[in-house]
C-alpha positions in Angstrom: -9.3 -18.9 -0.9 -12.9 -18.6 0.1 -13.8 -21.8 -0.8 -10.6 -23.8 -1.0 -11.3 -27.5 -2.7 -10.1 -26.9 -5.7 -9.7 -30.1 -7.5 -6.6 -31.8 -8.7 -6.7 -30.9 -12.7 -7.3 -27.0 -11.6 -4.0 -27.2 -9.5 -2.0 -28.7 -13.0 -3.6 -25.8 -14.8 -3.1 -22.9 -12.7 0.8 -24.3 -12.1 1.4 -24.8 -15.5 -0.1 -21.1 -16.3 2.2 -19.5 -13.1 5.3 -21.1 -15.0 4.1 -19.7 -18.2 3.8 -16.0 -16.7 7.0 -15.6 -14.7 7.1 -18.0 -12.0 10.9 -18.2 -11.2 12.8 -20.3 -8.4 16.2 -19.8 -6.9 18.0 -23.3 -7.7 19.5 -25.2 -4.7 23.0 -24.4 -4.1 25.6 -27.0 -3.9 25.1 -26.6 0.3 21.0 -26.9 0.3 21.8 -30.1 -1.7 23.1 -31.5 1.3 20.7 -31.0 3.8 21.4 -34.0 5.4 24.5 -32.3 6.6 22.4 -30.2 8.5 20.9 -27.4 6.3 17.4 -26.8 6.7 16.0 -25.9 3.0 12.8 -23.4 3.2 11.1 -22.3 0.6 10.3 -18.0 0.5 7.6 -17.0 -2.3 6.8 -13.2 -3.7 6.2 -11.2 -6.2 7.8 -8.7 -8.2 9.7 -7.5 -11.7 12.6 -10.0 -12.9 14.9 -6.7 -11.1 13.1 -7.2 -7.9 13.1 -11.0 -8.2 17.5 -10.4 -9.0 17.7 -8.2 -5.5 15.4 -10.8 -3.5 18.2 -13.6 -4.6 20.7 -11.7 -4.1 19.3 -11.1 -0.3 18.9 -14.6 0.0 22.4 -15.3 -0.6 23.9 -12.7 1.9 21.7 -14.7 4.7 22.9 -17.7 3.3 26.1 -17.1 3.5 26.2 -15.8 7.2 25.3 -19.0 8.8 25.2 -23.1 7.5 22.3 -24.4 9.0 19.2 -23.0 6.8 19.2 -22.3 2.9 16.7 -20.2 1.6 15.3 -20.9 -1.9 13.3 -17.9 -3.5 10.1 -18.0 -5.4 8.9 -15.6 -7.6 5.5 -15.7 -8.9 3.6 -13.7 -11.2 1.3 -10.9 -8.8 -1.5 -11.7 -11.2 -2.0 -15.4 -10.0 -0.2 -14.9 -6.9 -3.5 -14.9 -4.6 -4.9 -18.4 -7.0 -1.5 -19.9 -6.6 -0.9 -20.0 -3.1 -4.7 -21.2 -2.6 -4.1 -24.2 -4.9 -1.1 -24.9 -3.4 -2.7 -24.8 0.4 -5.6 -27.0 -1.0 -2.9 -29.4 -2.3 -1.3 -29.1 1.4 2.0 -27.7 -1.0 2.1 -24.0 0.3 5.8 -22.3 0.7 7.4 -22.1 4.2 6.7 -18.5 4.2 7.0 -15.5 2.3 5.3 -12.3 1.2 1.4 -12.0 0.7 -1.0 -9.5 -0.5 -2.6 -7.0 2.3 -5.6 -8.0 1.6 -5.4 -11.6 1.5 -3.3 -11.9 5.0 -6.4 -12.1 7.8 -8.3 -14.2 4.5 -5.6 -16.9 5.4 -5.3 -16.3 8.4 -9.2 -17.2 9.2 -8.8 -20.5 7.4 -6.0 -21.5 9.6 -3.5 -21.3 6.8 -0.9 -19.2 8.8 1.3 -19.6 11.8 1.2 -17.2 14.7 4.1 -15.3 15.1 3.4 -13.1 17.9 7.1 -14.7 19.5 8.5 -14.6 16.2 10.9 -11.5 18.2 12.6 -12.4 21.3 12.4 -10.2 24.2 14.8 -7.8 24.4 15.0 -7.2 20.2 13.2 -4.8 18.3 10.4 -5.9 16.9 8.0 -3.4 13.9 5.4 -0.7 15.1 2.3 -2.2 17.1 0.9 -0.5 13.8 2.2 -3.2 11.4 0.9 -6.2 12.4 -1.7 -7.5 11.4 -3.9 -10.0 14.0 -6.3 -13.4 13.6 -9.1 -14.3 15.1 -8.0 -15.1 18.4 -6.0 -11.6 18.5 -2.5 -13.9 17.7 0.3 -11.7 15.5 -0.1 -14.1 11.7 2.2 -11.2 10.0 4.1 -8.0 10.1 4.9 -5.5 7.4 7.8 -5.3 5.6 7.6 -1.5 5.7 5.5 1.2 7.1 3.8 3.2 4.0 1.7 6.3 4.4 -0.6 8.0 2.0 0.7 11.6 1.4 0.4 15.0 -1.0 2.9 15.2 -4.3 2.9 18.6 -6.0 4.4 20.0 -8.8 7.0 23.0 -7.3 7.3 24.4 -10.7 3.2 24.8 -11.1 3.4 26.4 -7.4 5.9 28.7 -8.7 4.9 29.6 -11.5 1.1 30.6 -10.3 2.8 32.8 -7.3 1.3 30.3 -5.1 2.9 29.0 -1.6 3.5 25.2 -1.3 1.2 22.9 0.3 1.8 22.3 3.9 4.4 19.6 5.7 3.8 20.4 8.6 0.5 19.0 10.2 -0.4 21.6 12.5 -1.0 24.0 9.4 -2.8 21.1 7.1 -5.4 22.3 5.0 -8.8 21.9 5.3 -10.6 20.1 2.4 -12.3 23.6 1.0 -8.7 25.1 1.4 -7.3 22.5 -0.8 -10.3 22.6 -3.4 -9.6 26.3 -3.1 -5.9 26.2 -4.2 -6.5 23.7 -6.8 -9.0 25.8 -8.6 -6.5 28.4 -8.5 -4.0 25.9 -10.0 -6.7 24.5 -13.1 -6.4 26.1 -16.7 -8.1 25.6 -19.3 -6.4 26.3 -23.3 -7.3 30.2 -22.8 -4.8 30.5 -19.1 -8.7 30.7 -17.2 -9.2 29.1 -14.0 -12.9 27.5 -12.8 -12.9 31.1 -10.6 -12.5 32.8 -13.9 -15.6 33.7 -16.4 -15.4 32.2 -19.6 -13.8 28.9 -18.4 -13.7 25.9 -20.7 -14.1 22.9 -19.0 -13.5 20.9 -22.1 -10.2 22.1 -22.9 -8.2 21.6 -19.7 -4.6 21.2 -20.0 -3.8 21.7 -16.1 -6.0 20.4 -13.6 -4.9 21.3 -9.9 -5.3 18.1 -7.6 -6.4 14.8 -8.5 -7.2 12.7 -5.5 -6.5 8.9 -5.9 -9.7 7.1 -5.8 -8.5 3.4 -6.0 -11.0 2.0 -3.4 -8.7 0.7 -0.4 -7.2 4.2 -0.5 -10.8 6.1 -0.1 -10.9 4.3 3.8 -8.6 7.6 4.8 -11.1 10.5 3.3 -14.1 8.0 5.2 -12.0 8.5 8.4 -11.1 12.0 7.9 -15.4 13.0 7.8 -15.3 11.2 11.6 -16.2 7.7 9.6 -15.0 4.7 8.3 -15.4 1.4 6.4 -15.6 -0.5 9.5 -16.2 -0.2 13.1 -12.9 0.1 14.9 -13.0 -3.9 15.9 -13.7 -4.4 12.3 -16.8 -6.5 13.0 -19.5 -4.0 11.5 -19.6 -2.7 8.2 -20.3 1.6 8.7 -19.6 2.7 5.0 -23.3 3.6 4.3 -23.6 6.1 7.1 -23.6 9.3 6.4 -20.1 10.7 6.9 -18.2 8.0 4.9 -20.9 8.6 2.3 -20.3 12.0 2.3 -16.5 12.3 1.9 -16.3 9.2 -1.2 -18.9 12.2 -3.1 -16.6 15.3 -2.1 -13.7 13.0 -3.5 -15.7 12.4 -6.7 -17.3 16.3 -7.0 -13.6 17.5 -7.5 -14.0 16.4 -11.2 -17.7 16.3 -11.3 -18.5 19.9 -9.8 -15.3 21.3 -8.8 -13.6 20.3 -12.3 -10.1 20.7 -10.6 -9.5 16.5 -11.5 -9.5 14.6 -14.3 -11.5 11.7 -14.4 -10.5 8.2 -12.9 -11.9 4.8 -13.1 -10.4 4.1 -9.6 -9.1 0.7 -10.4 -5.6 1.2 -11.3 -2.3 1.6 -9.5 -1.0 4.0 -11.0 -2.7 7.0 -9.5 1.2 9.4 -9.4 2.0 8.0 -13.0 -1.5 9.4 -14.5 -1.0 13.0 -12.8 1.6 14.7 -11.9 4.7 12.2 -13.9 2.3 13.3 -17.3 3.0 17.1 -16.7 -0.9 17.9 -16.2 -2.0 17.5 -12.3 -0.2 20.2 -9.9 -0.6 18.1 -6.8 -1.9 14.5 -6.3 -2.1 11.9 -3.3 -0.3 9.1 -3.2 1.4 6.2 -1.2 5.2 7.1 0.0 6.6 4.5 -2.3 6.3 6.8 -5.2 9.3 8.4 -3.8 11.3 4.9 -4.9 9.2 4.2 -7.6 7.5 6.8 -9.4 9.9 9.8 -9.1 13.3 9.3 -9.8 13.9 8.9 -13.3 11.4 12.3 -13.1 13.3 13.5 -10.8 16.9 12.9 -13.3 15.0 14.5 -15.4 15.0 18.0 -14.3 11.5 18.1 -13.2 11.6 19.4 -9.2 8.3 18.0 -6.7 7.7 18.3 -3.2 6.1 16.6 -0.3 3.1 17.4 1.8 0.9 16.2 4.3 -3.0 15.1 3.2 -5.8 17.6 3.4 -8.7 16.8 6.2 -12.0 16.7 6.1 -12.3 17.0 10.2 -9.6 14.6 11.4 -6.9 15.2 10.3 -5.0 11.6 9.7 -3.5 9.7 7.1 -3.3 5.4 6.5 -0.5 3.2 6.8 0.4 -0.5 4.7 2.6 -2.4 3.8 3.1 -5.8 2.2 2.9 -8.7 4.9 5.5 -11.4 5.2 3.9 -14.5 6.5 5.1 -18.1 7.7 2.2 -20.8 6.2 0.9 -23.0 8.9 1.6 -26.2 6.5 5.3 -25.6 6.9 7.3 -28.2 9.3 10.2 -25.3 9.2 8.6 -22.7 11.1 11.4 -21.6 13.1 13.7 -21.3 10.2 11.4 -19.6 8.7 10.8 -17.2 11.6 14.5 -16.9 11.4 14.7 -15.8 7.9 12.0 -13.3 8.4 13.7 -11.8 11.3 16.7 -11.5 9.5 15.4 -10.5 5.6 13.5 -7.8 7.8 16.2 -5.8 9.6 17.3 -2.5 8.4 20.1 -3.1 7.0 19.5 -6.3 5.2 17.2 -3.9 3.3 18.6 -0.9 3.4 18.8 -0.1 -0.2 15.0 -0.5 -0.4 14.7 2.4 2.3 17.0 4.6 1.1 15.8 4.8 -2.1 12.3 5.5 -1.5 10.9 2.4 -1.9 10.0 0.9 1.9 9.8 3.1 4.5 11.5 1.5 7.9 9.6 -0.3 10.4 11.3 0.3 13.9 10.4 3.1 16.1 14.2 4.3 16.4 13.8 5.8 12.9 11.2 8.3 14.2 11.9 9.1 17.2 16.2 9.3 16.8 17.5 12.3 15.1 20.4 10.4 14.2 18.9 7.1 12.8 15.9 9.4 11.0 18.8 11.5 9.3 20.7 8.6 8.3 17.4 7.6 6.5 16.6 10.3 4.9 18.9 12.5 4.7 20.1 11.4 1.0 20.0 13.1 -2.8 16.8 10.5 -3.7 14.5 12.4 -1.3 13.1 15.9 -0.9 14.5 18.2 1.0 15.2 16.6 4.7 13.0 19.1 6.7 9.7 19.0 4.4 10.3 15.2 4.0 10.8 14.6 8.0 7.6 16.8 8.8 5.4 15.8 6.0 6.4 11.5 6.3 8.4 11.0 9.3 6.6 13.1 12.0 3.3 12.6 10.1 3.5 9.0 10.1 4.5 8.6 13.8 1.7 11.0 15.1 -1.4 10.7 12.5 -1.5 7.5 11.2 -3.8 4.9 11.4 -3.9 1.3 10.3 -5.6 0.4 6.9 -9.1 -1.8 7.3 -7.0 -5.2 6.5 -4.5 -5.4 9.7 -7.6 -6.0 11.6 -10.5 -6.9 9.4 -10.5 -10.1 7.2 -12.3 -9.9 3.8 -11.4 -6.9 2.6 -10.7 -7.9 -0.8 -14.2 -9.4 -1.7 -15.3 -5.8 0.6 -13.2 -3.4 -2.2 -14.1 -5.5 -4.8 -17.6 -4.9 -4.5 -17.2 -1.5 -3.5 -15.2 -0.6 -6.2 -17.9 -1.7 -8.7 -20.6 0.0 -6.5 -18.7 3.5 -6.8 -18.0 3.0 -10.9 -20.7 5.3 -11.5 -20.1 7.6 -8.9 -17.3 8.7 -10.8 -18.7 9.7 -14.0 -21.9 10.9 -12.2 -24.5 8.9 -12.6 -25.1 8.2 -9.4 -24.2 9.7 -6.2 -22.2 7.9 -3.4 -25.3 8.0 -1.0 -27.3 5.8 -3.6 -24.5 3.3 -5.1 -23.1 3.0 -1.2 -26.8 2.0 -0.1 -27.8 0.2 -3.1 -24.6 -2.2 -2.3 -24.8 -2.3 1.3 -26.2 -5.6 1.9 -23.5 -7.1 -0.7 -21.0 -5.3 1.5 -22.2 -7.1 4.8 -22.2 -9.9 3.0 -18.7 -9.7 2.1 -17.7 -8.6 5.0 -18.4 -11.4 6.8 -17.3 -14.1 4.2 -20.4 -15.1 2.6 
């Protein structure tokens, strides 16, 4: 995206290889064919499995279906090439009318003039997502809102709880543990093959089979343990990079002494998704953070299985706060369909056009109403695929409404190169050859660097 010509042979090879790995369009329907009857055809591109890609059509029909003037064609492309696609396609001037994009990509698109401002994409009067959920260009101008309002949160294990004698982790955020309270409990919760704990003499810590916490260091998610310490990634106006000062130093090397001093976590590369899967779904992590999607996507067939977890709010280091995200939906500045793509997006958006995403787990809603009514938070959560409705609503629903902050790329562009280098910078922080002070110093200048686009 950085540096968009791309030349006309790349944009035949990176189409060709989309097609080739699961690039799939909705065909026209018999009405889109006649758009000269009055249809307006736009196009809507994402990512996703085949089964997400099946829902998303199926979506696109119902809104098709409920009025005759604008047919909605879907486009499903690969999430590996989705970033390179849509930047060939905007240097060949061929970008969709609208659809989802990567978090990190949005303000990266946004500051090359590639997408529309939407900031009256709501008409007065109608409910429009949390202030917290847009994300804003250069010149302060809504370019996209969230499709739904996800929060970094504490999984655990009830049975591990249970069987140590040990009381769960806290919902509520008033009683949140501090970060020694938490390292505390998950020594307590860490065995090695002879039943010891790390408090215990005579503790193996080459034959763990239960390690008590593991903390998820893919990079993005490490901003919320930098702002816990009273630091950051970036200043608040997301102009200056602040990683390298102390505090934000300091809480990336309490994350990583867990497994190097603490050994209560088992080791992680921090460059995988997958951070719920690894832990507490393989039977060997009591408790573990994670996004709130897991809930959809993680834990059910767990869940069906006879295997019983709860929810919790985050540990603190000082502040005590957790991050929200949540994939951006976009109209491209190229498209001459704007309103009816603004129309779409209003409409794919609401509640109950995407209800079964929400009640399974998988989005959290993005409307206020479902916070702060009883009756519309109940009818959210109050079903068989969640915890237990009071945990859940203190430990999500309360939490996200009163302690959460905005991830870095809602008001920062760049962040992608910005992880990217950070993530290699903190490989050996992980394993211990370095400590977070040194690899966050030695990389600061590459950081500023990307930070500011160069």
């Amino acid at each position: 995206m950085k540096k968009i010509a791309i030349i006309g042979v790349i944009l035949l090879l990176v189409s060709s290889f989309v097609f080739a790995t699961g690039n799939r369009e909705s065909a026209p329907s018999s009405q889109s064919q006649q758009q000269q009857q009055g249809r307006t055809v736009i196009t809507f591109s994402f990512w996703g499995t085949p089964e997400e890609w099946a829902v998303t059509q199926a979506t696109a029909d119902k809104f098709n279906n409920s009025q005759n003037r604008i047919e909605v064609m879907v486009r499903q492309i690969a999430w590996e090439v989705y970033d390179a696609t849509l930047n060939t396609m905007a240097a060949a001037n061929r970008l969709p009318d609208c659809g989802m994009m990567q978090e990190a990509s949005a303000l990266q698109f946004a500051s090359n003039g590639l997408l529309a401002d939407m900031s009256q994409m709501y008409p007065a009067g109608q409910a429009r997502p949390l202030d917290s959920l847009a994300f804003k260009g250069p010149d302060g101008k809504v370019v996209a809102y969230s499709t739904a309002n996800e929060i970094l949160l504490l999984y655990y294990n009830r049975a591990m709880f249970d069987k140590a004698g040990i009381p769960y982790p806290p919902a509520n955020v008033a009683n949140a543990w501090t970060w020694d309270q938490f390292v505390d409990v998950a020594k307590k919760l860490t065995l090695d093959a002879n039943g010891r704990t790390p408090n215990d003499a005579g503790f193996d810590a080459n034959r763990i089979v239960q390690y008590g916490a593991m903390v998820d260091n893919l990079t993005w998610q490490l901003e919320v343990w930098a702002l816990s310490n009273g630091g950051g990634f970036y200043s608040p106006d997301g102009k200056s990079v602040i990683i390298d000062q102390p505090a934000a130093m300091d809480a990336i090397q309490r994350v990583a002494d867990l497994h190097l001093v603490h050994k209560v976590a088992p080791l992680s590369p921090g460059n995988t998704d997958d951070g719920i899967q690894r832990s507490i779904l393989t039977g060997t992590v009591a408790m573990a953070t994670g996004g709130q999607w897991n809930v959809g996507t993680a834990f059910p067939e767990w869940k069906a299985a006879g295997n019983n977890y709860g929810v919790a709010v985050l540990p603190h280091m000082g502040t005590k706060v957790t991050i929200n995200t949540g994939g951006p939906v976009v109209v491209f500045s190229q498209s001459r369909n704007q309103a009816a793509a603004m129309e779409w997006l209003r409409w794919y958006t609401q509640e109950e056009n995407s209800w079964g995403l929400i009640e399974s787990g998988i989005w959290m809603p993005i409307l206020d109403k479902y916070y702060t009514n009883e009756a519309d938070t109940r009818r959210w959560v109050n079903n068989p695929n969640f915890p237990p409705y009071a945990e859940y609503k203190s430990a999500v629903v309360d939490y996200a409404r009163t302690n959460s902050r905005s991830a870095a790329w809602y008001y920062t562009p760049n962040t992608n190169d910005f992880n990217q280098v950070l993530g290699a910078a903190l490989g050996d922080v992980w394993t211990g050859r370095r400590t977070a002070r040194d690899a966050i110093t030695g990389a600061a200048a590459a950081l500023r660097r990307a930070n500011s686009g160069r």
